[in-house]
N, C-alpha and C positions, 0 to 999 in steps of 0.2 A: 801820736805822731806830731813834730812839729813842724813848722811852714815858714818860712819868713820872704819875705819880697824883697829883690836884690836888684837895685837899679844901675846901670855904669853908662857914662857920658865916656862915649867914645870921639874920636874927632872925624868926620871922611870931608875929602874936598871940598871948599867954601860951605860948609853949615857944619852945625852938632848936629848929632841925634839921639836921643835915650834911645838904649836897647833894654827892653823886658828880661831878666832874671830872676829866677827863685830856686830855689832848691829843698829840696827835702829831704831830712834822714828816715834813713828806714830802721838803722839802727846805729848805736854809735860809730859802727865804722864802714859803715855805708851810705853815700848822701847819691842822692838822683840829681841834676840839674836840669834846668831847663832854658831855655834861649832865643828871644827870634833873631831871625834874621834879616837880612838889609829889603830880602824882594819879596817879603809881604807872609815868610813861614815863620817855622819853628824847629827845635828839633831836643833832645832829651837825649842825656848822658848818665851813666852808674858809673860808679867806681868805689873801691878802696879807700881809706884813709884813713890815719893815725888817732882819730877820734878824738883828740883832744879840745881841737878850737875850730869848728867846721864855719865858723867869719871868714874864715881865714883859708880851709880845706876845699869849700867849692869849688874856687878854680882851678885849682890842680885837675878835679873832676871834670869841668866844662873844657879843658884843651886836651885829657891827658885819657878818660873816660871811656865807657864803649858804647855805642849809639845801642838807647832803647828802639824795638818795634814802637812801629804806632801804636798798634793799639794797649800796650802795657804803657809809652808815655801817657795818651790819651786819658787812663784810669788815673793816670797819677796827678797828670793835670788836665784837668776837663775846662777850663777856664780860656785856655788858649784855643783860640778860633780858628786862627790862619792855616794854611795847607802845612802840611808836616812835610818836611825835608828829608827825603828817604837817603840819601845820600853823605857821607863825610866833608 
């Protein structure tokens, strides 16, 4: 299984902030995402994808995706600390 860490500089009112990204395939046409969020969570996405260039395929999966439970994100990424975002 590969892993790789996926960082984006987003812009919100007067400052930047890095937001946390990773993603993992579970198989070539399946990648997980994972994300925090602005108020101190997280939350984890699966989806579909053409399997070719998943650099590239994650976010399709982070906006387009279907929220993992907790506790199957949690297994997948145990790394992330913050409250889990049960919500879309």
């Amino acid at each position: 299984m590969s892993e790789k860490d996926l960082v984006a500089t987003v812009a919100i009112p007067d400052q930047i902030r890095e937001r946390n990204r990773r993603w993992i395939a579970l198989d070539c046409r399946v990648l997980v995402v994972a994300t925090e969020g602005w108020a101190g969570d997280w939350t984890a996405y699966i989806g579909a994808v053409p399997g070719h260039v998943h650099e590239r395929e994650w976010e399709e999966v982070l906006h387009h995706g279907s929220k993992l439970p907790q506790k199957i994100a949690e297994l997948l990424f145990p790394d992330f600390t913050e409250k889990y975002m049960w919500r879309r």
